[in-house]
C-alpha positions in Angstrom: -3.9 13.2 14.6 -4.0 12.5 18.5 -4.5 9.3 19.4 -5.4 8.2 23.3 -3.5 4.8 24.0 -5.5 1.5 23.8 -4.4 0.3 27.2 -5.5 3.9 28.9 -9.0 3.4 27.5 -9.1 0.0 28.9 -8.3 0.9 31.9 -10.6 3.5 32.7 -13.5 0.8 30.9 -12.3 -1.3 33.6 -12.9 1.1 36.7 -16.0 2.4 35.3 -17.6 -1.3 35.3 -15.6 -2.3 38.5 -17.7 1.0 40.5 -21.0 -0.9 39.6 -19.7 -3.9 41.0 -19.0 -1.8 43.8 -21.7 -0.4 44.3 -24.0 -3.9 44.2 -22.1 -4.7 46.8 -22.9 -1.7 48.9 -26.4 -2.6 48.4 -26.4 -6.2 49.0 -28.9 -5.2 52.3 -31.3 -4.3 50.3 -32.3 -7.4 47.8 -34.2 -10.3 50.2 -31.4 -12.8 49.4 -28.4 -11.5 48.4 -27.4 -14.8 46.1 -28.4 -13.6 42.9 -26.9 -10.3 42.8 -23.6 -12.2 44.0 -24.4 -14.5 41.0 -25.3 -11.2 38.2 -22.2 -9.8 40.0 -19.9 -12.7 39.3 -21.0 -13.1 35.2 -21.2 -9.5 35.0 -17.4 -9.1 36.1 -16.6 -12.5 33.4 -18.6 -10.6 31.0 -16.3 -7.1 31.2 -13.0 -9.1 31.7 -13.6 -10.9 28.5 -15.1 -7.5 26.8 -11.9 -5.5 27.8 -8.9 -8.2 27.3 -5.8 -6.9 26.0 -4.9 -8.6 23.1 -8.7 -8.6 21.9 -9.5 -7.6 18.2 -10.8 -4.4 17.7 -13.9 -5.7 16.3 -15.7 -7.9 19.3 -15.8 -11.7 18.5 -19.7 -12.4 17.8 -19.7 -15.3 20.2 -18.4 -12.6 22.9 -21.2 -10.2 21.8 -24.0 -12.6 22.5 -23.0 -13.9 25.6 -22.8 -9.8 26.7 -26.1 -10.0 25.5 -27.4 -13.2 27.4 -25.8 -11.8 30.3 -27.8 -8.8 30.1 -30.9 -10.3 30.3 -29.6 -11.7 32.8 -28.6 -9.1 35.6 -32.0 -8.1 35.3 -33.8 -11.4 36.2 -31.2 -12.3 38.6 -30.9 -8.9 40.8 -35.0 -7.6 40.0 -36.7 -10.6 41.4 -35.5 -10.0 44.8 -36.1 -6.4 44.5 -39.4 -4.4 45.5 -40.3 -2.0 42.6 -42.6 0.3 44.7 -39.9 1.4 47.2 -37.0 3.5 46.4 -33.9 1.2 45.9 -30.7 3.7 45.5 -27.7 1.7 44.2 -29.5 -1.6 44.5 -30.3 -1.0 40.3 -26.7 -0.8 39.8 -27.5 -3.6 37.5 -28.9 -1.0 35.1 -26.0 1.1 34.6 -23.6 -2.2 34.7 -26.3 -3.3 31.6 -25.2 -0.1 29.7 -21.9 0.0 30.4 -21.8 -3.4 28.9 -23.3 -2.5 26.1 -21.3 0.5 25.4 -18.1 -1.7 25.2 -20.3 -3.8 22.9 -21.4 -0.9 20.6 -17.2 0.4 20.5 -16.3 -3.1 19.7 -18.4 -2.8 16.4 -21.3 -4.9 17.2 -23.8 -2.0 17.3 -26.7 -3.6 16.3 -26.3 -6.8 19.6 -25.9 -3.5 21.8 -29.3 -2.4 20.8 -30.5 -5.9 21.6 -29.5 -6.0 25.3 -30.3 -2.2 26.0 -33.7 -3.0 24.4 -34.1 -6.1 26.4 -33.3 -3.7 30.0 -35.9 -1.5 28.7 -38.6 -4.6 28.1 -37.6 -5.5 31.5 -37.6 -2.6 33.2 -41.0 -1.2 31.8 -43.0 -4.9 32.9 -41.0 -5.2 36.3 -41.2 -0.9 37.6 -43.4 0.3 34.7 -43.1 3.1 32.1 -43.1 5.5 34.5 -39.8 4.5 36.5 -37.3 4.6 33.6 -36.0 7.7 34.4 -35.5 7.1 38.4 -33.5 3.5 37.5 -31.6 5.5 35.0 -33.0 3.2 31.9 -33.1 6.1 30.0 -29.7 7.6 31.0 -28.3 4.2 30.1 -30.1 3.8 26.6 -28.8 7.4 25.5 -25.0 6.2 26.8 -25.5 3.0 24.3 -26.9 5.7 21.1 -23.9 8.2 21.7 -21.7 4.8 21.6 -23.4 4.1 18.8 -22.9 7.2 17.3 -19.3 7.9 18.4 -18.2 3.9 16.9 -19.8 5.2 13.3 -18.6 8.1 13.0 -14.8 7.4 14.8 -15.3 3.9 11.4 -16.1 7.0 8.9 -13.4 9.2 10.2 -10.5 6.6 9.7 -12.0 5.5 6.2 -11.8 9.1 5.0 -8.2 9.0 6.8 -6.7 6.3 4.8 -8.6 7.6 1.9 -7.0 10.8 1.7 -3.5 9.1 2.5 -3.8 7.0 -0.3 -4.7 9.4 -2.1 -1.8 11.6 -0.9 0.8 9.0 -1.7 -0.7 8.6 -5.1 -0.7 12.3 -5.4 3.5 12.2 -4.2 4.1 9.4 -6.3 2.6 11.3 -9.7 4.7 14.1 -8.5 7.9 12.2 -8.4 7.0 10.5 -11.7 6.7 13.9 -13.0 10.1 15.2 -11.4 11.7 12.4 -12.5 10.6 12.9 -16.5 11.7 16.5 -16.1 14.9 15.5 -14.9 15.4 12.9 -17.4 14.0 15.5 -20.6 16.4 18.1 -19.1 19.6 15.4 -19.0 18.5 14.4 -22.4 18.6 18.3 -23.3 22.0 18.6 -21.7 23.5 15.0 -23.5 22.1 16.8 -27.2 23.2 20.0 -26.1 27.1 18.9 -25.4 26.8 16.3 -28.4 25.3 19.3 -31.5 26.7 22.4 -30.2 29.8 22.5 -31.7 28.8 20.9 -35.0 25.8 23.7 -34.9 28.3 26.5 -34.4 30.5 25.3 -37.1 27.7 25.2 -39.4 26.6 28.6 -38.5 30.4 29.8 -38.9 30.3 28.0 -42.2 27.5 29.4 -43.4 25.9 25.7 -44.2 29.2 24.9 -46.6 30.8 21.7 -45.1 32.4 19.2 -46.5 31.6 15.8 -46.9 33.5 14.8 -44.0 31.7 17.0 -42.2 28.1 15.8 -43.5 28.8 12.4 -42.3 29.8 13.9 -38.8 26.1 15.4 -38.6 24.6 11.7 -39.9 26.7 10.4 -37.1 25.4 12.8 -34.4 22.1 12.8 -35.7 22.5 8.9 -35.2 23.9 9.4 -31.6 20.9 11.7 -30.5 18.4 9.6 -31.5 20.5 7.1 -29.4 20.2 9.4 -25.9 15.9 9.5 -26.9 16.0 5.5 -27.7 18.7 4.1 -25.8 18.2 6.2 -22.7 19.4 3.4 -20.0 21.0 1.4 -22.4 24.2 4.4 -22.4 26.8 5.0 -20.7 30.0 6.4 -21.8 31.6 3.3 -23.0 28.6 2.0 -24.8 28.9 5.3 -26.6 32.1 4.9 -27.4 31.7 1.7 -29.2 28.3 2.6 -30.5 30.2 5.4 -32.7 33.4 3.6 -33.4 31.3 0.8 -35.0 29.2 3.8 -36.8 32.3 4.8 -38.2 33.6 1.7 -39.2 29.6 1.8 -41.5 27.9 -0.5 -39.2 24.5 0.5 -38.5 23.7 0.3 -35.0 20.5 0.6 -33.6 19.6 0.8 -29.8 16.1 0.2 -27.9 15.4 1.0 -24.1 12.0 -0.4 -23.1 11.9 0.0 -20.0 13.1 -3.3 -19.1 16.1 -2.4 -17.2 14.4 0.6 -15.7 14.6 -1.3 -12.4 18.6 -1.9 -12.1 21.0 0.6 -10.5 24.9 1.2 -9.4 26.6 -1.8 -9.9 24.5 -4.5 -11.2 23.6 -1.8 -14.2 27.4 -1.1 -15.0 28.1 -4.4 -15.3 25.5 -5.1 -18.3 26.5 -2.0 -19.6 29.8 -2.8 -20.1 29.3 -6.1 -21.3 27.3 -4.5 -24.1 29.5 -2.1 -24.9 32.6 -5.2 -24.8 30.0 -6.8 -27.2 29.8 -3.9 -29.4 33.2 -3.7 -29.7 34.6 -7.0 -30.6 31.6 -7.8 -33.2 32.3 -6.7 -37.1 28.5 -6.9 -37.8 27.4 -4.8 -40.3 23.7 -4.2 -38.2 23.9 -4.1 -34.5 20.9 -4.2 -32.7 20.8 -4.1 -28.7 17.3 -4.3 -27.0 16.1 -4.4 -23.9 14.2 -7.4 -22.2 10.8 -7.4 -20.7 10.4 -7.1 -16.8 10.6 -10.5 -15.8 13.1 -12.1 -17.4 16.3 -13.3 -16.0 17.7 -11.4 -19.4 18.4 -7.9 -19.4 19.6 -7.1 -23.1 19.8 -9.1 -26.0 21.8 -8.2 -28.5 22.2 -9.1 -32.0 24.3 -8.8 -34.8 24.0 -9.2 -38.2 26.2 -9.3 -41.4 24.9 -8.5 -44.9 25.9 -12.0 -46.9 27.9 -12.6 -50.3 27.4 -9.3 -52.9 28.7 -12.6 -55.5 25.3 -14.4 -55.1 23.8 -10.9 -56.4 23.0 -12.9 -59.6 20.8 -15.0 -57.9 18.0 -12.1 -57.3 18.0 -10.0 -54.5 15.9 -12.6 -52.3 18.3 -14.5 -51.9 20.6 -12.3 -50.1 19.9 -12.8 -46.9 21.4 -11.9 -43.6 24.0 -14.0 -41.9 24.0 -13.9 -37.7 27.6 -13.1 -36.5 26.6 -12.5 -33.1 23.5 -13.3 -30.5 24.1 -12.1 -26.8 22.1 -12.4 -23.9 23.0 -10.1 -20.9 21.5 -11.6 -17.5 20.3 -9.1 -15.0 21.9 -11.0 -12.6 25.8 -9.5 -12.6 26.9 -12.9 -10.7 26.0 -15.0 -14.1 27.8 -15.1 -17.3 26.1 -13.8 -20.5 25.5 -16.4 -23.0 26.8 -15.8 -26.9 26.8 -17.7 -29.9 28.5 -16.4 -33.1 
């Protein structure tokens, strides 16, 4: 999209009103005392200074817009009543074009409906002071069709930038589905290469075998049966040392069970190694007989808890089998912050 600089359209606002000015002063013969027009002159310059500052909001204050109005009225009074309506006057109605130019700023500046006021209030004017019949030769009308293209131009330039940030919101929301989208593709087909590498060479054995393995090789299957559902459960919760100790303690016959909700989605490099490998540390130096690693909700100084559990006495088995309840050997809390230390109790 082209876009004309703010101070270039100032600018030229400027020398359009400062010609009016100009050309009052050319025709300050004409009026019988040349006071007034000095005086319509002097607010009228006040009134487009203030219009066309700078660092002025987009959106014209609404005490600025009815003081452009009041002097409006104004210009009119102050310049007409030493005017003669019957004789031809040239530039000595600059007032009227200086009225719409006025206005016009007012209308861009987003107070349309005070721009209509003052051009209606020039028309009012001009129609009791010259008649009906001389709005075309003081250039009333000229001046009232500037203000209604104004008008016009300031609505339609409002609906053109609310459809413009409509369709780029929409266009970010549209690249953010597609990255979400990328990104679950990428992670099903890592997930497809992780099972691939992990089954493959037990599935071609059993294919080799004809489905005659050994019981040895039965609990290998359990195991990586165990250690897929791990890459669809654990997803961030892995890395190469957690599965390490995930299938050492498997092996061992702990039962090990790992949950990625999402909760650690938000941690990268670094700070996600080191919770990793405090977990997988964890893993390691427990004898639990159920391992359970989980992650924490977003918001929590915790990234993973962990817990782990061993199965109690078999002696008390005459008690009932209520009472044999689980004993805690270990509760871990990894921080997301890699600067803190994790907090354990066995």
């Amino acid at each position: 999209m082209i876009t004309v600089p703010r101070g270039l359209v100032l600018a030229l606002g400027a020398l359009f009103s400062a010609y009016h000015v100009v050309l009052g002063v050319y025709a300050l013969s004409v009026p019988a005392t040349p006071l007034p027009a000095l005086v319509a002159m002097g607010l009228y310059s006040v009134a487009t200074i203030l219009s066309l500052w700078p660092t002025s909001p987009t959106r014209m204050p609404v005490w600025l817009a009815y003081f452009n109005v009041a002097v409006s009225a104004a210009l009119p009074l102050l310049v007409g009543s030493q005017l003669d309506p019957t004789v031809r006057l040239g530039y000595a109605t600059w007032y009227v074009a200086a009225v719409g130019t006025l206005m016009i700023i007012t209308a861009t500046r987003k107070r349309q409906a005070l721009a209509w006021v003052g051009a209606g209030i020039l028309v009012v004017h001009s129609s009791v002071w010259a008649g009906p019949g001389a709005l075309a030769d003081m250039g009333v009308i000229g001046s009232v069709v500037w203000v209604a293209t104004a008008v016009m131009l300031s609505r339609g330039l409002a609906k053109a930038g609310r459809d413009a940030r409509q369709y780029a919101l929409a266009e970010r929301e549209a690249t953010e589905w597609q990255a979400a989208q990328d990104a679950h593709l990428y992670e099903r087909r890592v997930r497809l290469a992780q099972t691939n590498r992990l089954a493959a060479p037990m599935l071609h054995r059993i294919a080799d075998s004809g489905g005659d393995l050994s019981e040895r090789q039965r609990q290998e299957c359990r195991y990586l049966e165990a250690a897929i559902r791990d890459e669809i459960r654990g997803r961030k919760l892995l890395n190469d040392a957690v599965r390490y100790q995930v299938m050492a303690a498997r092996r061992r016959g702990a039962i090990v069970t790992l949950l990625d909700e999402g909760g650690i989605d938000d941690l990268e490099g670094h700070d996600l190694d080191v919770v990793l490998n405090r977990l997988a540390s964890a893993i390691g130096r427990t004898t639990a007989d159920k391992i359970i690693a989980r992650t924490v909700a977003d918001g929590s100084d915790i990234a993973v808890t962990v817990v782990g559990l061993t199965s109690a006495d078999t002696s008390v088995s005459a008690l009932g089998a209520d009472a044999l309840d689980d004993e805690v050997d270990l509760w871990l809390e990894i921080p997301r912050n890699s600067h803190s230390g994790a907090r354990a109790s066995r």
